[in-house]
N, C-alpha and C positions, 0 to 999 in steps of 0.2 A: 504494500500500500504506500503509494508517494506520501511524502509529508505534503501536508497543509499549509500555508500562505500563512496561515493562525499559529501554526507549530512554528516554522520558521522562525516568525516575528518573537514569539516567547522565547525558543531557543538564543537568539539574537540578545534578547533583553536578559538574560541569566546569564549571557557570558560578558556582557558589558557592565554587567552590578559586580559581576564576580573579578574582574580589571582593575574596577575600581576599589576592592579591598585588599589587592595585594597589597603588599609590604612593599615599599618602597627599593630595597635590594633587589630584589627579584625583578623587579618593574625594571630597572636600569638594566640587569643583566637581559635581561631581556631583549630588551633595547639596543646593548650591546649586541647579541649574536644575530638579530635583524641586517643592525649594520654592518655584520662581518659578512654576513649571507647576501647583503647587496653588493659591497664588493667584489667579492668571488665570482658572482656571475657576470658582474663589468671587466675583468680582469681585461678579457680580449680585446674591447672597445678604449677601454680606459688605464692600462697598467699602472700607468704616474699614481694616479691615488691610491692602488694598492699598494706599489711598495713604499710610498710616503706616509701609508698606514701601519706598513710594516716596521719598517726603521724605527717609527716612534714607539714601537710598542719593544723593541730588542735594546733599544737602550740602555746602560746597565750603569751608573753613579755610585761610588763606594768613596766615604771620606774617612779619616784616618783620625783620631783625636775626638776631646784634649786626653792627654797623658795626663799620668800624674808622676812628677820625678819622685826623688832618694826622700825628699824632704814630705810628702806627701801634697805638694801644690800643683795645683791646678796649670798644665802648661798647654797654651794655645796658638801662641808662636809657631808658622809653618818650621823655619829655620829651628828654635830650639827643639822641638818634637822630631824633627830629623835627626838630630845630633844624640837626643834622646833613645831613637830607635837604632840609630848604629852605635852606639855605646852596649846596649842589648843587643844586638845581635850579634858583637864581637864578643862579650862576655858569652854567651852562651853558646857561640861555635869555636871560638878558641880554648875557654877554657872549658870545656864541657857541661857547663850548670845544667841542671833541668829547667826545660821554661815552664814555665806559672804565669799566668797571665786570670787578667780580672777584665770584662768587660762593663764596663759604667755606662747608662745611657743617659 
């Protein structure tokens, strides 16, 4: 038996109340693989914005610091946190130390 014009319309209306209660994450993610599922199929037409979508999403940023020296302060100085890390790293590859390290965020 075809659905009804009447079914339809109600199905239509239970899944647009139901849109509107997701949770906010989901609704983005969503959103998200939308927009990856439009790219992919432009890819042929369009390549530049796939891989300009690409790139932006492989990018990877990793920063170093602050240390804390001997004395237990705070260092943020690019310059002295180098001098810092190759102070440790000569101690611990010349003379054997075990490394220990503490991550602070």
């Amino acid at each position: 038996m075809p659905p009804t014009s009447y079914t339809l319309v109600n199905a239509l209306r239970s899944t647009e109340s139901f849109n509107r209660q997701l949770p906010g994450y989901i609704a983005v993610k969503l959103a998200k693989r939308n927009f990856e599922k439009q790219i992919a199929k432009k890819i042929k037409s369009d390549p530049k914005s796939f891989y300009s979508y690409f790139k932006s999403k492989t990018k990877f940023k990793s920063a170093v610091g602050p240390l804390t020296n001997n004395n237990g302060d705070l260092v943020r100085d690019y310059k002295e946190m180098a001098e810092l890390l190759n102070t440790f790293l000569h101690l611990c590859l010349l003379q054997k130390i075990p490394i220990t390290y503490q991550i602070l965020y």
